[in-house]
ROMAR-7560 format. One record per residue (C-alpha): residue number from 1; x, y, z. Coordinates in steps of 0.001 Angstrom, whole numbers, plus 500000, padded with zeros to 6 digits. Layout:
    nr     east    north       up
   NUM        X        Y        Z
...
//
This chain:
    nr     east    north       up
     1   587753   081657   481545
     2   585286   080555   479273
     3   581867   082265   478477
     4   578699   080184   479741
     5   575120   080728   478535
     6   573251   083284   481209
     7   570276   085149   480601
     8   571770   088775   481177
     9   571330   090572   478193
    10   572587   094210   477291
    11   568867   095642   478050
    12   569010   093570   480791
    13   572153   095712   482168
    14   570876   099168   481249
    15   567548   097996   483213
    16   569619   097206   486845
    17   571559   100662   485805
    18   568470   102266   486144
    19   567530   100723   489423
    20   570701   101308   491208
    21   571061   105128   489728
    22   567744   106071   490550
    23   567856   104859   494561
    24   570862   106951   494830
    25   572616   106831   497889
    26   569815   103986   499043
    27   571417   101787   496012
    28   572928   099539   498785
    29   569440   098028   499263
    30   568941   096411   496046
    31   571843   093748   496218
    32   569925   091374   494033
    33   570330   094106   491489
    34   573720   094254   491768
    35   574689   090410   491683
    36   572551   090203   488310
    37   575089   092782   486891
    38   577887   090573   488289
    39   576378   087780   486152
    40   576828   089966   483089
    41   580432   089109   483596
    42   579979   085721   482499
    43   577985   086629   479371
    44   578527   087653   475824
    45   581989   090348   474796
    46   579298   093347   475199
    47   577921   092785   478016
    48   580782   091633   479422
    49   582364   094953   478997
    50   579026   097120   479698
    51   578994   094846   483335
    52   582368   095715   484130
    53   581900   099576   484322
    54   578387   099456   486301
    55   579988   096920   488905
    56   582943   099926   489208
    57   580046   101813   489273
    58   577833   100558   492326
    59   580682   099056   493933
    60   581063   101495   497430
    61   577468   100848   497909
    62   577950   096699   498411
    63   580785   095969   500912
    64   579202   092685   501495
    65   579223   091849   498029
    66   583111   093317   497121
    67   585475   089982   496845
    68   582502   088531   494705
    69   582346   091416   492254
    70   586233   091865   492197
    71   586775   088346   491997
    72   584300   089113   488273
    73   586923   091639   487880
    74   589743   089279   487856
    75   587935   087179   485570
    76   587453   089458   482745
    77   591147   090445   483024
    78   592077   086158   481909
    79   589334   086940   479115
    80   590744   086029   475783
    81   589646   089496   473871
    82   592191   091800   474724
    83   589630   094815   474736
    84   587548   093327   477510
    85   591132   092890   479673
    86   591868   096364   479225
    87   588400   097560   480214
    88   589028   095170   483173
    89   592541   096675   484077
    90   591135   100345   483896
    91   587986   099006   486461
    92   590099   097532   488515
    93   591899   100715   489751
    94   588162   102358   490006
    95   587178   100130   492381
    96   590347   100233   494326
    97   589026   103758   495308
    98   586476   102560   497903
    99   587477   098993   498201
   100   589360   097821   502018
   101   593138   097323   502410
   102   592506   093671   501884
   103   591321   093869   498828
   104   593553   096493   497887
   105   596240   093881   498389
   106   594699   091916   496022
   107   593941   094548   493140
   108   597634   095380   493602
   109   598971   091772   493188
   110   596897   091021   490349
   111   597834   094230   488612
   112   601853   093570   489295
   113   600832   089857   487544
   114   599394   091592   484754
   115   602754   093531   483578
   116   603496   090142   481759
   117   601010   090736   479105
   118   603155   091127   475887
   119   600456   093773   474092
   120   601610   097053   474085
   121   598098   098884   474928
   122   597017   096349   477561
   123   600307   096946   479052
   124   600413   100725   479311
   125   596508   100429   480658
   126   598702   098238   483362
   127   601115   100685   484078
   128   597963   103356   484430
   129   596443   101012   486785
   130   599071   100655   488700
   131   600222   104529   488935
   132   596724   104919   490240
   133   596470   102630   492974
   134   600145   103631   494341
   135   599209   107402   494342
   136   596323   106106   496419
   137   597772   104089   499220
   138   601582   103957   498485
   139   602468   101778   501400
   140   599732   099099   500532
   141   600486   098938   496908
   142   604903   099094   497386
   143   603966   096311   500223
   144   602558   094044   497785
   145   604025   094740   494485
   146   607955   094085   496523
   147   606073   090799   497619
   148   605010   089966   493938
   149   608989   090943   492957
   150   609864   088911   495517
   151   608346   085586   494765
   152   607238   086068   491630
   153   607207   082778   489282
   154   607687   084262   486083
   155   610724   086290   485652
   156   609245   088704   483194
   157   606637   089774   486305
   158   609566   090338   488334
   159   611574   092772   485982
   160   608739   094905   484725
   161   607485   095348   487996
   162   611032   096516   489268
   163   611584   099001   486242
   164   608045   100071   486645
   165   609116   101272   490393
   166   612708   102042   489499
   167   610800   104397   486538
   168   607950   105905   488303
   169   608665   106639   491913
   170   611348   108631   491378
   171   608683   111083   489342
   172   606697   110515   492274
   173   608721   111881   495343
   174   610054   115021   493278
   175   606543   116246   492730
   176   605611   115615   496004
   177   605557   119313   496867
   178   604495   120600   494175
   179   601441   117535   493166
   180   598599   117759   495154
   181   597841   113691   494070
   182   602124   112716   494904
   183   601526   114766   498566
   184   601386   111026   500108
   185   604994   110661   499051
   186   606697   111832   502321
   187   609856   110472   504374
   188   607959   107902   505858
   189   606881   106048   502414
   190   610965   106545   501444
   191   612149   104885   504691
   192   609144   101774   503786
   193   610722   101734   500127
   194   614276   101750   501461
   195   613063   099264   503529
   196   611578   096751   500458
   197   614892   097631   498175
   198   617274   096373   501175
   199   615096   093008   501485
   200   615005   092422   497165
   201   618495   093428   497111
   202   619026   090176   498510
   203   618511   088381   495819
   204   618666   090333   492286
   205   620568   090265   488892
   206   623428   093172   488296
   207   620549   095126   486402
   208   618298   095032   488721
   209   620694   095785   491336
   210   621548   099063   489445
   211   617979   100206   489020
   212   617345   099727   492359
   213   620625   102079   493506
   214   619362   104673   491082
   215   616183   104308   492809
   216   617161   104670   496293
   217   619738   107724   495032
   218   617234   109716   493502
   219   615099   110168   497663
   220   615699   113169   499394
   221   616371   111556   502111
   222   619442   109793   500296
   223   620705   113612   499744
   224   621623   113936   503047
   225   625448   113496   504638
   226   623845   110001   506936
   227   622124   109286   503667
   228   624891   108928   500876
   229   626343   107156   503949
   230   623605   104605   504249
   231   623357   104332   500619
   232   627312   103412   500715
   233   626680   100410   503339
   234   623590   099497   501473
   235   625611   099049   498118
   236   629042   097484   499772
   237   626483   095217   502162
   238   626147   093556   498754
   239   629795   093154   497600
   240   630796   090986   500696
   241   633716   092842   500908
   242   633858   091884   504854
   243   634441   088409   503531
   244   637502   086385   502155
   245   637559   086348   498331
   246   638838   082803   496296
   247   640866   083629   492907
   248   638579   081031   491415
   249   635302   082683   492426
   250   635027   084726   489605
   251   631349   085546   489422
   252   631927   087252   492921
   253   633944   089334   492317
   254   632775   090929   489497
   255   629907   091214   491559
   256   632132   092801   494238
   257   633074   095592   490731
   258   629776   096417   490177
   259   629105   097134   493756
   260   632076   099459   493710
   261   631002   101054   490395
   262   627179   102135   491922
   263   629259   103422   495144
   264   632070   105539   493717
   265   629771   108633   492935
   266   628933   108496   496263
   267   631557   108749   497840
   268   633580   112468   499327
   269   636022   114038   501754
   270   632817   113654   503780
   271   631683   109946   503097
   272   635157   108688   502864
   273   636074   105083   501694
   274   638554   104222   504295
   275   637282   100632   505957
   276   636763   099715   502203
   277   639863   100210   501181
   278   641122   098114   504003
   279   638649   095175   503958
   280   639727   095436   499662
   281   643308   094865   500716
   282   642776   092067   503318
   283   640330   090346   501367
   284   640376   090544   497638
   285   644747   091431   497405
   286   645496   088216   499170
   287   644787   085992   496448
   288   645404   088379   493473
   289   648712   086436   492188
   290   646123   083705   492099
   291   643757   085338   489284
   292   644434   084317   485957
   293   642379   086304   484013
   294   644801   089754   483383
   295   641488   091596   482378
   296   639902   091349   485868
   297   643103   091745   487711
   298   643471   094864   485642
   299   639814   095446   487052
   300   640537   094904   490003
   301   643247   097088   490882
   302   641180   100144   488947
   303   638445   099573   491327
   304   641237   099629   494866
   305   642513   102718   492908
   306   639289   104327   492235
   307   638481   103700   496090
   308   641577   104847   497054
   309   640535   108375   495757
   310   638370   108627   498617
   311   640946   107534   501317
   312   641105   110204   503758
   313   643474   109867   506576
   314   643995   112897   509332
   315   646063   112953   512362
   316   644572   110249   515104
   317   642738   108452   513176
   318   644189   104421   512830
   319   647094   104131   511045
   320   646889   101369   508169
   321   648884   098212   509462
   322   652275   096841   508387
   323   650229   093682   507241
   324   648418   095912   504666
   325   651450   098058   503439
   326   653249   094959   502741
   327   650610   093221   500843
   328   650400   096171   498703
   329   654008   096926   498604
   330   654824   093021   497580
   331   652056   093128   494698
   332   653642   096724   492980
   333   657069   094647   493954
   334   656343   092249   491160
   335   655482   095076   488451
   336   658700   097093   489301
   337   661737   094767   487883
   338   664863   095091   489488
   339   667406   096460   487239
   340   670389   093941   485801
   341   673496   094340   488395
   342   675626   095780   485690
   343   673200   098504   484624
   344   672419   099409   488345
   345   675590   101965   488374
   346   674136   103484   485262
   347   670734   104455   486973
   348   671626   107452   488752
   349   672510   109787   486304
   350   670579   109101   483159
   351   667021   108468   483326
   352   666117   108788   479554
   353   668252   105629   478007
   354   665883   103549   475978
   355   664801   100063   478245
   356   666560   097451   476398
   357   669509   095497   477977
   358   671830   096614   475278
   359   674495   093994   476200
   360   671661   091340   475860
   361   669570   092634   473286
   362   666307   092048   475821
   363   663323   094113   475605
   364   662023   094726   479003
   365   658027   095041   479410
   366   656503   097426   482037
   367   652988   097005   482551
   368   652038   101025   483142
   369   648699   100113   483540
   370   649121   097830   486492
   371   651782   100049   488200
   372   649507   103817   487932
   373   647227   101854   490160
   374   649360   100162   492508
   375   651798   102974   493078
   376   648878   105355   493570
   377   647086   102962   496040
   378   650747   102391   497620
   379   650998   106197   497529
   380   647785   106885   498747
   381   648133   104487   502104
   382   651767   105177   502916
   383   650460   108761   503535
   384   649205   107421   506995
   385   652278   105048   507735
   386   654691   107167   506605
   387   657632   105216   508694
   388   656600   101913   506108
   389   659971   103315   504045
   390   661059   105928   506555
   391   661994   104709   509698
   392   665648   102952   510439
   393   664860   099314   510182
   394   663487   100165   506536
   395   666798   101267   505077
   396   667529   098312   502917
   397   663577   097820   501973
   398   663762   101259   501220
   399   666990   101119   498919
   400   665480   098329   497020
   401   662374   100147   496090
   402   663892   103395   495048
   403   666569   101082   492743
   404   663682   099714   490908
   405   661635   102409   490752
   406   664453   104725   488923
   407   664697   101889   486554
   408   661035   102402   486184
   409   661541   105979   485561
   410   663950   105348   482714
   411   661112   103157   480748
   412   658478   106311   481959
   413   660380   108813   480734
   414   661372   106889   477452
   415   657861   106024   477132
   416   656612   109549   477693
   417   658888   111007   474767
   418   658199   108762   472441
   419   654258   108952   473337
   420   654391   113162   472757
   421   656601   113104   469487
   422   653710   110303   468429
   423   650855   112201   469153
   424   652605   115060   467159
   425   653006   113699   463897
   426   650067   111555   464023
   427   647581   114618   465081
   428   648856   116319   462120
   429   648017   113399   459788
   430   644896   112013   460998
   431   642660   110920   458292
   432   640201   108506   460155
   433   638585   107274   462556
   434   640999   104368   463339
   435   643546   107292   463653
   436   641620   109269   466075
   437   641514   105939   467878
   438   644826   105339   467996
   439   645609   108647   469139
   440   642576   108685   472095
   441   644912   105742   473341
   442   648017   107360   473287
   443   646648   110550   474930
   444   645657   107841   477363
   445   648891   106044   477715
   446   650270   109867   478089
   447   648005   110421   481052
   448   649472   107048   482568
   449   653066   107051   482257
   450   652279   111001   483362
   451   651169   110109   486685
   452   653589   107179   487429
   453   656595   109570   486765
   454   655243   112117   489266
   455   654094   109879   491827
   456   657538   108444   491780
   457   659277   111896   492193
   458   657040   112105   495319
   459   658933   109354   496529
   460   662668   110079   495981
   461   662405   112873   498397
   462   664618   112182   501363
   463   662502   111001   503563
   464   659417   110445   500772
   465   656649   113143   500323
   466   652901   112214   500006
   467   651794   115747   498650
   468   651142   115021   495070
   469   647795   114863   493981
   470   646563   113175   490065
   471   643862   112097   488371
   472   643609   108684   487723
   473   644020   107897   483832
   474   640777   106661   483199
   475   638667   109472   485098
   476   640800   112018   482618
   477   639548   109278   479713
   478   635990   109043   480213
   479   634701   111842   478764
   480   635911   110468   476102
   481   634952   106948   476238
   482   631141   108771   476771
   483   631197   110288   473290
   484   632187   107176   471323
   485   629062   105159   473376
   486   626840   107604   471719
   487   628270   106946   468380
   488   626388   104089   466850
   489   629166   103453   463831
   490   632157   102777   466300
   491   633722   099615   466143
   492   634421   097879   469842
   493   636724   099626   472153
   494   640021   098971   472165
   495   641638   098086   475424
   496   642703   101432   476978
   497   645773   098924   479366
   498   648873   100416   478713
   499   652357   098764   478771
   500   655517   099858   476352
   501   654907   096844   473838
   502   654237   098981   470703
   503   652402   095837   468874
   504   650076   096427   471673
   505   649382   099812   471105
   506   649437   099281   467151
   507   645758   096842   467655
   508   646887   093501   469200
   509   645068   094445   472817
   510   642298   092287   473521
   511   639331   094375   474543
   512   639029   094627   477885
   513   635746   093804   480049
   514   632879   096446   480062
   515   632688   098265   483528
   516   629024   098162   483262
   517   626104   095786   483413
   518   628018   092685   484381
   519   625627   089905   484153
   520   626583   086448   486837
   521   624942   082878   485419
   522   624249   082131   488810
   523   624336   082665   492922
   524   623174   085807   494805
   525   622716   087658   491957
   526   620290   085006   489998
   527   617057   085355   490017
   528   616077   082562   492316
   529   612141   082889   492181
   530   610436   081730   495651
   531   606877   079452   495100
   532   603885   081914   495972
   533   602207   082510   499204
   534   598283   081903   499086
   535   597194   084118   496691
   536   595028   084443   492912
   537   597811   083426   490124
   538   596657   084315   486780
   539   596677   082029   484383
   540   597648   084756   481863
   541   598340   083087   478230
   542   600845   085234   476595
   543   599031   083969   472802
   544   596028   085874   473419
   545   597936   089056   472538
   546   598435   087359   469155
   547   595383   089446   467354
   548   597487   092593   468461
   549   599535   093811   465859
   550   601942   095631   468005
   551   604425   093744   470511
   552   606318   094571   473340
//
């Protein structure tokens, strides 16, 4: 707002100073005092400033008179001289120290408002501000800033106020024992923040969705067995997983990935994964032939898979049904050719003949990468319905599988020995970085083909075992994977999907999708910004940082 002509002057100011500081606790009784001082508000830049600290001042003693002088406050913080905002920002948690929960609420919501300024100093006096005010009644200030996050009009409000939770509180709970001024942080201020998180979660970008899991993982009370467990259903709440999935509904289900991402870590022989699994197969494998995209259904699978790892199934629990085994079973079906009938008397014996019709010159192409998932998810839920291949009505469904997957096994085991005399030679005479590459995706392709061939040994024993244990490919790889993101020089990884086309080893792989940040145009996980309640906007202008030199 604009300065208007007023009488106050800085003697003026240091004259009602005097007054107020000399009656002591009796200041209370000279209100006429104390509005003249608010009128210094509306003067020139100095006394502007000198009015805002003697209204922090004198402000306990005037409960009468609070909205008026915070509403001078408020003012001074749309000033157009950045030094006077800053001033104002810094009062403004001073004041909060004696003010009511009303106009706490208020102090807090203009404060959450103010993140939007784009100087760096005004900013941090923001952040300041606000650390104060939370450390002084947490459930007041989380109450209003999730309602600013919430229905916040500017997007840029919205974000820095969830990365300035996401970054502080955790700070704030693990001192709480050991900070006398964090003491406030106790269960019941978790189980309001848990609260808040579930309600934004409702509507939040992939990022934010992530900051907000970290958040909630890093309570104490998140530690716990019923925690991690209510941390799970918060994240998969998200996914929709207990709904039907459409092949064409792309944006969902990466959204459905990202969900699974946040909850793998969380997951244990205690916090199992079980109805997951099973809603994944009923509602995501039913229109997987459907998906175009080989990159996602490459995705997809890794994510079943990566559940799968926490699939525990003991005696009398529910047996998976023979609706799930088959939709399984059908999908690995159509990544496990059937031999050629005049090379299926051939299979028994030798397992290590290159996979090439010979009589028709054809190259056949297994997709390991697709199979290491499907066979160990297959693997993994055939444990509990072991009579799927076993039992007497399964002979010929049985027979079928076994035929294809020794002809499999010859491309495996082909694979495998051609992949170890590789790495070999090319170990030896590695001169770059595009070799070590090369050979990080072989070692890879290694750890694949690996696991296929001994999951498939598991299941040529008469009836078939389900005692083998691996490590999915990728969870040996990303150790690996972690090193090159630190290395700023690296070109863009190469797709780590493995099949026994050598062109595709050799560089012609596209690059397959990150498995982090995904980020959807659109839907559940826009930002769809709600119109404000009644409440102060500022009218902040984002131009009156343009004196600073420094930018955020």
């Amino acid at each position: 707002m604009s300065s208007i002509p007023v009488e106050v002057t800085i003697d003026d100011l240091y004259k009602y100073y005097d007054v107020l500081a000399e009656a002591k606790d009796n200041a209370g009784q000279h209100a006429e005092t104390y509005l003249n001082i608010v009128k210094g508000t509306k003067a020139g830049t100095k006394e502007k400033l000198l009015a805002s600290q003697f209204i922090s001042r004198f402000f306990k003693y005037f409960p009468t008179h609070m909205p008026l002088a915070i509403d001078a406050i408020f003012d001074l913080c749309e000033d157009p001289d950045v030094n006077i905002r800053k001033s104002a920002i810094k009062d403004l948690a001073s004041i909060a120290k004696d003010c009511s929960v009303e106009h706490l609420n208020r102090i807090a919501d203009i404060l959450t408002q103010l993140l939007q300024t784009e100087d760096v100093q005004e900013f941090n006096q923001v952040q300041l501000s606000l650390t104060s005010i939370i450390k002084l009644n947490p459930r007041v200030t989380l109450n209003e800033m999730f309602n600013q996050i919430n229905t916040a009009e500017l997007d840029q409000v919205r974000k820095r106020g969830i990365k300035f939770l996401c970054g502080k509180l955790p700070q704030f709970f693990s001192s709480a024992t050991t900070d006398p001024s964090c003491s406030i942080f106790n269960k019941e201020i978790e189980d309001l923040l848990v609260k808040n998180v579930k309600r934004a979660l409702s509507d939040c970008d992939a990022e934010e969705f992530i900051m907000f899991i970290r958040l909630l993982a890093s309570l104490s009370s998140m530690n716990s067995l019923q925690g991690r467990q209510e941390l799970v259903a918060i994240i998969m709440e998200q996914s929709e997983l207990d709904k039907k999935f459409s092949s064409d509904d792309l944006e969902r289900i990466m959204i459905l990935l990202s969900c699974i991402q946040q909850a793998i870590p969380l997951f244990s022989k205690n916090v199992n994964s079980n109805k997951y699994v099973l809603m994944f197969v009923d509602n995501v494998l039913g229109t997987f032939d459907q998906i175009v995209d080989e990159e996602i259904k490459f995705e997809i699978l890794k994510s079943l898979a990566d559940l799968c790892s926490f699939f525990t199934w003991t005696a009398g629990m529910d047996k998976v049904s023979d609706k799930q085994m088959d939709t399984v079973y059908n999908i690995l079906l159509g990544y496990l050719p059937k031999p050629p009938a005049e090379a299926q008397t051939s299979l028994c014996s030798d397992l290590t003949e290159d996979v090439v019709d010979k009589d028709k010159g054809e190259h056949v192409r297994f997709n390991f990468s697709y199979v290491e998932c499907l066979i160990y998810t297959f693997h993994v839920l055939a444990r509990s319905k072991q009579e799927f291949l076993s039992a007497d009505q399964n002979k010929d469904k049985l027979k079928d599988f076994r035929l294809r997957l020794q002809y499999f096994a010859k491309g495996t085991k082909n694979y495998i020995k051609e992949l170890r005399n590789t790495l070999i030679n090319s170990s030896l005479n590695a001169k770059t970085d595009a070799d070590n590459e090369e050979n990080k995706i072989r070692r890879v392709a290694l750890k694949v083909t690996t696991n296929i061939d001994a999951l498939i040994k598991d299941l040529f024993h008469n009836p078939p075992a389900y005692k083998t244990s691996i490590t999915l490919s990728w969870k040996s790889s990303q150790s690996l994977e972690a090193q090159d993101s630190q290395q700023p020089n690296k070109q863009n990884k190469r797709s780590l999907s493995v099949t026994n086309d050598s062109a595709e080893l050799e560089g012609s792989a596209k690059k397959k999708p990150e498995r982090g940040i995904y980020q959807p145009p659109t839907g559940k996980y826009s930002t769809q910004n709600a119109s404000n309640g009644k409440r102060r906007t500022l009218s902040f202008d984002n131009q009156k940082a343009k004196n600073s030199n420094k930018q955020m």
